[in-house]
N, C-alpha and C positions, 0 to 999 in steps of 0.2 A: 471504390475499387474492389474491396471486398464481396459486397452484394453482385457485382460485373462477373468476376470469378467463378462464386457460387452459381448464376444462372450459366455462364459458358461452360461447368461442369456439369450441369443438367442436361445440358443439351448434348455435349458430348458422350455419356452415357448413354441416351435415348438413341442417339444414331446409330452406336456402334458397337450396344450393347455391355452392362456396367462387369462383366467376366473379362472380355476383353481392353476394357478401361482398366481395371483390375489390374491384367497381366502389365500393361505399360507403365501403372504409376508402382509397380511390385519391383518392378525393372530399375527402377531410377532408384529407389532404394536400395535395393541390393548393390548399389555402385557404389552409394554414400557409407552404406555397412563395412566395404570393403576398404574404403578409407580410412574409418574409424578404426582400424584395429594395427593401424600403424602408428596410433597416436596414444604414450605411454604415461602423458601427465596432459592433466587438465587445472584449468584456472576455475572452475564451478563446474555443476553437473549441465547448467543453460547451452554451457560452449559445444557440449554432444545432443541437442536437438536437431530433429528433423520428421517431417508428420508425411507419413506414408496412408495409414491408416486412422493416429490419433490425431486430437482436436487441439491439441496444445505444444508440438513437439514433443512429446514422450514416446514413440517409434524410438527414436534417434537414443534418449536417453535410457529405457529399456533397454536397449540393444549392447548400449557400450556396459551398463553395468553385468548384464550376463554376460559376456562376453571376458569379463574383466574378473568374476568373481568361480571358484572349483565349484559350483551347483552338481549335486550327483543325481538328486530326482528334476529331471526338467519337465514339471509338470507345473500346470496356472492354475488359478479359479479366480474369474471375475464376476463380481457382482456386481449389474445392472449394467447391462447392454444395449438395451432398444434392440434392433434388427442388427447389429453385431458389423454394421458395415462403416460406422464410425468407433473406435475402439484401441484401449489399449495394446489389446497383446495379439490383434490380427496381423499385424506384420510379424509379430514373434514368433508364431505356431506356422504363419509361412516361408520363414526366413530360416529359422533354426529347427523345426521340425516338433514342437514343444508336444506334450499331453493336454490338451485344455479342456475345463470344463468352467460354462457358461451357467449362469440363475441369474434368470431375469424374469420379475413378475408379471409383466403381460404375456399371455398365453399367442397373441397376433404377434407379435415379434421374434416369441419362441421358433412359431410356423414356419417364419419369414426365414429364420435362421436355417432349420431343415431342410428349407426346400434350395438353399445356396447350396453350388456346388462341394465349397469348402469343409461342408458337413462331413463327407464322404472322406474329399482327397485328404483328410487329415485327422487325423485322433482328437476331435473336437464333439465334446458330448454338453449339449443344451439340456436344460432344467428350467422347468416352469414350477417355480416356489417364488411365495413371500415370505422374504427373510424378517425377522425380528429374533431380538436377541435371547428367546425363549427356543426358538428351534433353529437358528441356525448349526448347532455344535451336531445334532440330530442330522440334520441335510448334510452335511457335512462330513459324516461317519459313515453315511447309508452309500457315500462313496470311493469307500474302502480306499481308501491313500493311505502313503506312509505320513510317517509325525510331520516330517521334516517335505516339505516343497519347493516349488522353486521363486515363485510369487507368486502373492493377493495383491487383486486392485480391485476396490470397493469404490462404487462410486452410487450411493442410491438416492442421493439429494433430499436426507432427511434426519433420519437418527444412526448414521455413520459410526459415531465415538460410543454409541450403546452396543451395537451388534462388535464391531472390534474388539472391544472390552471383553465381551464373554466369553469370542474365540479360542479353545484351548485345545480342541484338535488335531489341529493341525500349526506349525510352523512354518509361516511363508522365509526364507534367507531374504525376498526384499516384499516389504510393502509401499503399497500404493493409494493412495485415500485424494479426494478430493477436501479441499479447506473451506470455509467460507470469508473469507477477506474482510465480509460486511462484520464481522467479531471483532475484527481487530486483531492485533498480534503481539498484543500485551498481555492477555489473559484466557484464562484453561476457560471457556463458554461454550455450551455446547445447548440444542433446541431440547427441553424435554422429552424425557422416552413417552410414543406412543406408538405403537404398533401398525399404529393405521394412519400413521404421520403424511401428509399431504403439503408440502411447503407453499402451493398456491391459493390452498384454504385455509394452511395457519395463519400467515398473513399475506394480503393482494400485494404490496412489494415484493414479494417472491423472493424474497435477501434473508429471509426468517428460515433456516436451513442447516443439517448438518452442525457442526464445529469448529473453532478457531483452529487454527495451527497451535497455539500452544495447551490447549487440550488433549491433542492430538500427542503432544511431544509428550505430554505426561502420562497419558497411560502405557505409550509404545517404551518409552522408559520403566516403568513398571513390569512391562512384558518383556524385556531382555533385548531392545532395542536400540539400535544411534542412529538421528537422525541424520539426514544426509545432502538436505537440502533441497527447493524448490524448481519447477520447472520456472520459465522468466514470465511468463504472466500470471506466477504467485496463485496459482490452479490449484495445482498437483504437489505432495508435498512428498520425501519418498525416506523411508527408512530401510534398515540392513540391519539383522541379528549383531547380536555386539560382534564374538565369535570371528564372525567371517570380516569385523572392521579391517581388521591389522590387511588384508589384500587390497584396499582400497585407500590405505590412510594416508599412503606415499603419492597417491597418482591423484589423490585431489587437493587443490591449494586451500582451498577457502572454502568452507561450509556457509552457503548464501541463501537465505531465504528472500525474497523479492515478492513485493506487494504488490495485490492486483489494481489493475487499471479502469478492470470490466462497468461499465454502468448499463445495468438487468435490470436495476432498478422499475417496478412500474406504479399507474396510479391505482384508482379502488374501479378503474370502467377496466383494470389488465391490461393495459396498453405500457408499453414502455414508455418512460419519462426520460432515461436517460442522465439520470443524477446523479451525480458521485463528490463526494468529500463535501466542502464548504457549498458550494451552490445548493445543497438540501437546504441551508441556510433561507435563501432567497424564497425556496418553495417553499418553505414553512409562512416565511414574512406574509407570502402572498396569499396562500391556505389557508391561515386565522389571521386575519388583518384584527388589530387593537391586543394583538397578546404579547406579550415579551418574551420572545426569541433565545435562548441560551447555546451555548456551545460547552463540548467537554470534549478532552481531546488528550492522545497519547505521545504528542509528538517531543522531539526532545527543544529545548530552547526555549527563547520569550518570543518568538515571531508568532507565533500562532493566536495569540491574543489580540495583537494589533490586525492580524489579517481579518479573523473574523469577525471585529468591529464595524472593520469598511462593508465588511458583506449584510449587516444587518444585526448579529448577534450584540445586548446588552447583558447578558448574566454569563459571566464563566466559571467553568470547574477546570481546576490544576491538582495533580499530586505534587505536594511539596513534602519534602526529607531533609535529612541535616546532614546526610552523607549519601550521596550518589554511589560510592563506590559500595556501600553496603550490600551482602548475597540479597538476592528476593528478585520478582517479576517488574516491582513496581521503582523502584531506585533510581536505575540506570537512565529512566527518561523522565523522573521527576524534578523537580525545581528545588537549588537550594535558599535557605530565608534570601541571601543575596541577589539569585535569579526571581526569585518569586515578585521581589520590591521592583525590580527593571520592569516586568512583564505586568504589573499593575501599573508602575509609572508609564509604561510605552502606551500599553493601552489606552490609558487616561489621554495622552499626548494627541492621539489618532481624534482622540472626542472631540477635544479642544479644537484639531486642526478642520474638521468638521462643522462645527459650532459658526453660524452664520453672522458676519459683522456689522453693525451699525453702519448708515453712510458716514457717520461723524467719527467711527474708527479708522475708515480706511481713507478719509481724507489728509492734505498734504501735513497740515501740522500734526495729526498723528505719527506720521513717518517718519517727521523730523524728531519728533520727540523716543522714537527707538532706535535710528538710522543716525540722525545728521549730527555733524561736528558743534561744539561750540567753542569759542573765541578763551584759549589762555594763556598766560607768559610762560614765551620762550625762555626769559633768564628774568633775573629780579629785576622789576619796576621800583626805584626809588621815589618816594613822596616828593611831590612837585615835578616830576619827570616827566615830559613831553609824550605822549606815544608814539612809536615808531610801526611800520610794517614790519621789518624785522627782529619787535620784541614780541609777536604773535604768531602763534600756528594755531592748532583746532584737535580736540577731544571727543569721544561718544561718550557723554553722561547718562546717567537713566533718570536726569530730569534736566530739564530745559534751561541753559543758561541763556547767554546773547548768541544767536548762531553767525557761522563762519560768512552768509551772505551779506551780515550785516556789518562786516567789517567797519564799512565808510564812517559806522555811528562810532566808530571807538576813536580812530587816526587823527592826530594831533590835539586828543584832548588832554588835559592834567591828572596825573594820579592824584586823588584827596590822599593816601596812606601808600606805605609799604608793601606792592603785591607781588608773593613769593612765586619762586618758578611754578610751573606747575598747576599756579590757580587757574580757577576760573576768574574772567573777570567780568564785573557785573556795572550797573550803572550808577551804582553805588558808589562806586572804588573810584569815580572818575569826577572830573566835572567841566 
């Protein structure tokens, strides 16, 4: 459906020219903007999405937090744009009339941008620079702004949390950053600084990129920041000066960050595979056939062990603690000794139920010997007492007496002894 979309906006542009596609999907926006601002609490920041120009719903979510917050310089600066036609804060500098200034290192997309009309109709200034976090503060001065802005969105799909880190010239009130999901959301990780970072050549999955979220929350913590929560496909991740929290702290319920779903994943010929969570599992099995598969994983509970048994994993890694409630990253979704003992016992269980049977296990006397009743007194059998059907009913032992089908063998024979309620009785007891 999505692929359908994409080509019938293709086409749609081509016929009717993408200025006037522009004005119509600029139009339905500005509808939805006019909604949103009759709307004074929100349940997460996801509930205000809607993608006019951005890739992720952040239009929608952009829109309500300016909108919601006293910004006195409404002026942007996004880094890495491509041709500026998919983008964060195009509908912002169209909707609300913003300052924006663009850097983006290809010089063909620079062009692409100058030569759109929007260059003109609006206080929008492109830059052709590659940023790293040796000259960004540089590029960045040479643009004579005030301290204080109105927002940064960084999205360069590589050494993200490096260049953010060194920012000190300016103050965006909101930032914007793209996450990498493939990190996880348990730990500050972020790709090495290189300057010349290439995420398709650092490695062919293309998932090798950018920052975790909780990287991300540490250093914008560091920089005078609170986070504020994810767009809903766990993208985009967005912070606000502490400062300006208290205008925001009443109209949002619940600070949500939300995992992505994306599989970008690709093989080593750059093709997408389309892998995500446990199925890397299965690709691995089939990848190195004869090697032992392992899983590690951040999830909270014991299920995660038994799951990735079924899918092929035999070695696991778990954090265990002896107190969850303890402050740290790592606590709150590790295992205590008690969960740790289930989540080995379950696993184990998963093997077992795996584990392929004998024909001589899964036949009837097997069954009977873990399923079927065996033959014991209903009330005391006295010595020399005749047997009755009504001094027997049937028990599940975990070892085989005389079973309940064999009743016929027991009925009107002699007790040798005294057999108490309860027993079993055997052919012994009888004669």
């Amino acid at each position: 459906m999505k692929l359908l979309k994409n080509i019938l906006k293709k086409i749609l542009i081509f016929s009717i020219g993408y200025e006037f596609f522009e004005k119509k999907i600029f139009l339905e926006g500005k509808k939805i903007s006019f909604l949103q601002k009759k709307i004074s609490k929100i349940k997460n920041l996801s509930c205000m999405e809607f993608s006019v120009f951005s890739q992720w719903g952040d239009d929608g979510i952009i829109n309500w937090l300016t909108n919601n917050l006293p910004i006195k310089n409404k002026i942007f600066i996004e880094i890495g744009t491509e041709d500026y036609k998919e983008s964060n804060t195009r509908f912002l500098i169209m909707n609300q009339n913003w300052t924006g200034h663009l850097i983006e290192a290809d010089i063909d997309s620079v062009e692409k941008i100058k030569n759109q009309s929007i260059s003109w109709k609006y206080d929008l200034n492109s830059h052709n620079l590659l940023v790293d976090k040796k000259n960004i503060n540089k590029m960045i001065s040479n643009l004579n702004l005030p301290k204080e802005i109105g927002l940064l969105s960084l999205d360069i799909d590589g050494i993200d949390y490096w260049v953010w880190e060194k920012i000190n010239v300016v103050e965006p009130v909101i930032f914007v950053c793209e996450i990498n999901s493939a990190l996880g959301d348990k730990h500050a990780i972020s790709v090495p600084y290189n300057k010349n970072f290439n995420r398709t050549k650092f490695h062919y999955s293309n998932l090798a990129f950018g920052a975790s979220l909780p990287a991300f929350k540490y250093i914008s913590e560091l920089k005078g920041y609170k986070f504020l929560g994810t767009n809903s496909n766990g993208v985009n991740a967005y912070f606000v000066k502490k400062s300006y929290f208290k205008h925001l702290k009443r109209k949002i319920q619940k600070i949500v960050s939300f995992k992505s779903k994306t599989k970008e994943s690709r093989d080593k010929n750059y093709k997408k595979n389309y892998l995500s969570g446990l199925n890397r599992i299965k690709h691995l099995i089939k990848k190195y056939p004869g090697h032992t598969i392992g899983s590690s994983d951040h999830f909270s509970g014991i299920l995660s062990g038994p799951v990735a048994y079924l899918e092929g994993a035999r070695v696991f890694e778990k954090h265990v603690t002896f107190d969850r409630t303890w402050k740290g990253t790592d606590h709150n979704f590790s295992l205590e000794p008690e969960g740790f003992r289930k989540f080995v016992r379950d696993t184990k269980r998963v093997g077992l139920m795996l584990k392929p049977k004998s024909q001589k296990k899964i036949g009837k006397e097997y069954v009977f010997q873990k399923l079927g009743k065996s033959i014991i007194s209903k009330k005391l059998i006295k010595k020399g007492e005749k047997i009755k059907l009504d001094f027997l009913t049937g028990k599940i032992f975990f070892e085989q007496f005389i079973p309940i089908r064999q009743t016929h063998k027991i009925l009107g024979k002699i007790a040798k002894k005294n057999i108490l309620k309860n027993q079993p009785i055997t052919l012994k007891d009888i004669r």
